[in-house]
C-alpha positions in Angstrom: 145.7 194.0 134.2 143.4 191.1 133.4 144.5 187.8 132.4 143.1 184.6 131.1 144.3 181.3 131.8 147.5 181.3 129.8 148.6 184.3 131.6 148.3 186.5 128.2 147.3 190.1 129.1 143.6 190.6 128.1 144.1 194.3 127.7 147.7 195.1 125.9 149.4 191.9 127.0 153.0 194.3 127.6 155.7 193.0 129.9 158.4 194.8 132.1 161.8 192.9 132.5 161.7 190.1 135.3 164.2 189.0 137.3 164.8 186.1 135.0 166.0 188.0 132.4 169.3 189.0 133.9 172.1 186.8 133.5 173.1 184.9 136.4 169.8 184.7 137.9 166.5 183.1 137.3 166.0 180.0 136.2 169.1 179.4 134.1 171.6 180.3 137.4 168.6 178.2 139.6 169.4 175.0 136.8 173.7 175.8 137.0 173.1 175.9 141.0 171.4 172.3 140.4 173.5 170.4 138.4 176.5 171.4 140.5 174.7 169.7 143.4 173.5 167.0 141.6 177.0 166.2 139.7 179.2 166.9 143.1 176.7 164.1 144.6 177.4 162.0 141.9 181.7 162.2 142.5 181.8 163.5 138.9 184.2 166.3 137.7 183.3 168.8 135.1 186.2 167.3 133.0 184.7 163.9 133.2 181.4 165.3 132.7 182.4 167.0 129.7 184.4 164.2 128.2 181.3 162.1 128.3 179.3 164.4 127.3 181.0 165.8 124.4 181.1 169.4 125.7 184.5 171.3 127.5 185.1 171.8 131.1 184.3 175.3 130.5 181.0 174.7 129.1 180.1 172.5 132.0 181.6 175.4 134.2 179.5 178.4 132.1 175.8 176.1 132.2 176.6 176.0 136.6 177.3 179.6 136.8 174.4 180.1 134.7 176.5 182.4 132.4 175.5 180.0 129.4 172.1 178.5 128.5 172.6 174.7 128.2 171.3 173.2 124.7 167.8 170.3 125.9 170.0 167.7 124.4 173.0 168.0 127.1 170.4 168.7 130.0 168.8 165.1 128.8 172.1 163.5 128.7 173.4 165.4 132.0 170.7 163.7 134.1 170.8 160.4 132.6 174.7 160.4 133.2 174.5 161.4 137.0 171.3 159.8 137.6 169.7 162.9 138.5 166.2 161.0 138.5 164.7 164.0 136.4 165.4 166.7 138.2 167.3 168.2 135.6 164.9 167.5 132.9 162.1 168.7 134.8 163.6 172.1 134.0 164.6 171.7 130.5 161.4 173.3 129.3 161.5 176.6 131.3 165.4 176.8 130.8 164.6 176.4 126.9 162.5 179.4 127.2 164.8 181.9 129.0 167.3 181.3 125.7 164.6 184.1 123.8 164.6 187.8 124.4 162.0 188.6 127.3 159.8 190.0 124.9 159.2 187.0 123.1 159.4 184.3 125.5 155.5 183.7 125.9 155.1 184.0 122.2 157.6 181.4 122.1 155.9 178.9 124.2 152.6 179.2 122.6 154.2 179.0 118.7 155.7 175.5 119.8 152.2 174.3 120.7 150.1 176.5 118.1 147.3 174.5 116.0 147.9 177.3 113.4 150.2 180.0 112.6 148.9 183.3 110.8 152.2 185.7 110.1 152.4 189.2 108.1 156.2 189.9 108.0 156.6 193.9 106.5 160.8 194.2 107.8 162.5 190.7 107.7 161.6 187.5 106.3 159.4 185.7 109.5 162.3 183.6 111.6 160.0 180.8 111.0 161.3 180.8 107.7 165.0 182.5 108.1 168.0 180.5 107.4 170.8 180.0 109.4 173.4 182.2 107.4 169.9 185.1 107.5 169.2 184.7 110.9 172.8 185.4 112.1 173.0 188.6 110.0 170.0 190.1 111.2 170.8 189.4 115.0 174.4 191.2 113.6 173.0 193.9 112.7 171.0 194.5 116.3 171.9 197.7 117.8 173.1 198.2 120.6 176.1 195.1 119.5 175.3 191.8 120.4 177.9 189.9 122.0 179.5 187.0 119.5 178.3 184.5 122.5 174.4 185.7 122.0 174.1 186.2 118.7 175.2 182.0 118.2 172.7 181.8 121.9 169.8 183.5 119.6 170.7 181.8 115.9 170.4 178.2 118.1 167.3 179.2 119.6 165.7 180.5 115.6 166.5 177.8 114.4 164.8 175.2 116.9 161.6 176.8 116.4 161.8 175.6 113.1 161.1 171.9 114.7 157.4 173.2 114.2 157.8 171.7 110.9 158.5 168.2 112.0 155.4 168.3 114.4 152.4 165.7 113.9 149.8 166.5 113.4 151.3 169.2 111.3 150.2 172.9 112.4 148.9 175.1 109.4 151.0 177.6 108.5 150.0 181.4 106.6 153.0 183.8 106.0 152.5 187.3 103.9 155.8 188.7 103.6 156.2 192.3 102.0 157.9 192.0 98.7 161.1 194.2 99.4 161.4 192.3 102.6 162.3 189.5 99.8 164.4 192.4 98.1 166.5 193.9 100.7 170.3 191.6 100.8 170.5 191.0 104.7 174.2 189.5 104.9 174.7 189.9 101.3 173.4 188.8 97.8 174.4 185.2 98.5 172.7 185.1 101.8 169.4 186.2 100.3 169.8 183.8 97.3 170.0 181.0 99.8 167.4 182.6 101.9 164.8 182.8 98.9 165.4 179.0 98.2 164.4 178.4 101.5 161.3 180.1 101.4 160.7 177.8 98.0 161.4 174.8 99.8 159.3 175.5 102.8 156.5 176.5 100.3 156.0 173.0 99.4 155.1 171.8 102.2 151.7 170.9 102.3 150.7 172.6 105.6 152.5 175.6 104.7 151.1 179.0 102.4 153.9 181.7 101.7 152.3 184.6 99.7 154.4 187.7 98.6 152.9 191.4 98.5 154.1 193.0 95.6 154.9 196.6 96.5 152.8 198.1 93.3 149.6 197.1 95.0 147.3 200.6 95.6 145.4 199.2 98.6 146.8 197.7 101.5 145.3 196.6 104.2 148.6 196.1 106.2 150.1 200.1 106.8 149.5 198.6 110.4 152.5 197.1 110.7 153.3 193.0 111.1 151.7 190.7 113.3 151.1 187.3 114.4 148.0 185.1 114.9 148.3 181.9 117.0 145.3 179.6 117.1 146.4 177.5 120.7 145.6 173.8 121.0 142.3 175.1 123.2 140.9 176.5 120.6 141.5 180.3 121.5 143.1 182.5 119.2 145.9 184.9 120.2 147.3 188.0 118.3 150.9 188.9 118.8 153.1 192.0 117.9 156.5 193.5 118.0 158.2 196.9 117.8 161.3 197.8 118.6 162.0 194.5 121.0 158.3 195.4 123.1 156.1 192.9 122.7 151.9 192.9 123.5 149.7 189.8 123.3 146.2 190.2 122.9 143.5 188.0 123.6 140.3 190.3 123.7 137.7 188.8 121.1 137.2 192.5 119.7 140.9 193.2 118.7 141.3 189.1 117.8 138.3 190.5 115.3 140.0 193.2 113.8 143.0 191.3 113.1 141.3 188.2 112.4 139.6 190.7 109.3 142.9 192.3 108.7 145.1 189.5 107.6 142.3 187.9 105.8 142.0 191.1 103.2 145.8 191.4 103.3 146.0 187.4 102.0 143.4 188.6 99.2 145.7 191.5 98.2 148.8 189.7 98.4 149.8 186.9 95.4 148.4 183.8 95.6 151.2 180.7 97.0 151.5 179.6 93.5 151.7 182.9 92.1 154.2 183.9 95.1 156.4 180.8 94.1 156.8 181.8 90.7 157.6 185.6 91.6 160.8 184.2 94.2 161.8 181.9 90.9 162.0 185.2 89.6 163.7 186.8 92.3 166.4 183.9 92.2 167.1 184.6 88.5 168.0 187.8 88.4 171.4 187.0 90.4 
């Protein structure tokens, strides 16, 4: 295996499971194991920790056993409130990471930081642009069954990738999505309704492009499947893809090519933003 400097597989960029990824070890049982120590030191219960904190004893308990993955917000407020010195926030970002499936964990890290975002979604509207009420029925309708606990664990974690919107300077951001992607009632009618809307409002943004592919087109350039292109504050360009919860980054300039070519031809067959817009009006007014 070769790798580059962000530790992205030159050749296939595939992953096997790591010792991280089961619960109760890595670096989410490593941060319980940790605040323990450092809340002990400080003579503060987990009901007193808790109480100031807003969260339950049994929260507190679940983030030390590392059965639960602790939200940034309460690890900031945990070590201000024992004077932990940063100990605890020096992990914050690694434990933010292990709340994603494996296979997307380094994906994850580089969208937060991504100069530009390139996305062709062909089975489910991109989670970039899913809402809440969306996001929870499609991690519902994961098989094998989720546990209630990791569905809420994974619809928290969606939906703080969305702060890439808030980010300045704003990152660019292309999506193509298939039109029966748009079509298909993921949690029901009202759920897509609310999740077309969505898509509307995030349309308007100016550093945003949503384009639809209408299913009558004759060529497509996209039988390929979906994929991701992430343009990295270093100015390298990643590809990313996903099947069936395996992953593969790829970083090889020849493949980046290919893809790079790809997407481009799949924007010129798709409708244009405006054009897209006005189809989703559509879309909403046939309810």
């Amino acid at each position: 295996m070769v790798e580059d400097a962000l530790g992205v597989d030159e050749t296939d960029g595939g992953e096997g499971p790591r010792p991280e990824d089961e619960p109760g070890t890595g670096i989410v049982a490593a941060f319980g194991r940790q605040l323990k120590l450092v809340r002990v030191a400080a003579g503060v219960e987990r009901a007193e920790l808790g109480a100031r904190l807003g969260y339950s004893a049994s929260s507190i308990s679940s983030y030390e056993q590392g059965r639960r993955i602790p939200p940034p917000r309460f690890i900031d407020r945990a070590d201000e409130e024992l004077g932990a010195g940063g100990v605890l926030k020096v992990l914050k970002e690694e434990v933010a990471r292990a709340q994603y499936p494996a296979f997307f964990r380094d994906a994850a890290r580089l969208e937060a930081k991504a100069l530009a975002l390139s996305v062709y979604a062909a089975i489910a509207v991109p989670g970039l642009l899913q809402t809440e009420d969306y996001a929870r029925a499609v991690f519902r309708m994961q098989r094998p069954l989720l546990d209630d606990d990791l569905i809420e664990q994974r619809v928290s974690a969606r939906l703080a990738r969305q702060e890439i919107y808030d980010r300045r300077p704003a990152p660019l951001l292309s999506f193509v999505v298939e039109e029966f992607v748009l079509r298909r009632p993921i949690g029901g009618r009202e759920v897509l309704l609310g999740q077309l809307e969505q898509i509307l409002l995030l349309g308007q943004k100016r550093n945003v492009e949503i384009q639809v592919m209408p299913v009558d087109r004759e060529d497509h350039a996209g039988l390929g499947g979906p994929f991701n292109l992430i343009d990295t504050a270093d100015g390298q360009r990643i590809a990313y893809t996903e099947v069936q919860d395996d992953s593969r980054m790829y970083t090889a300039r020849a493949k980046i090519h290919e893809l790079e070519s790809r997407y481009g031809i799949i924007r010129s067959q798709a409708l244009t933003p405006r054009e897209s817009a006005e189809f989703i009006e559509k879309l909403l007014g046939e309810r």
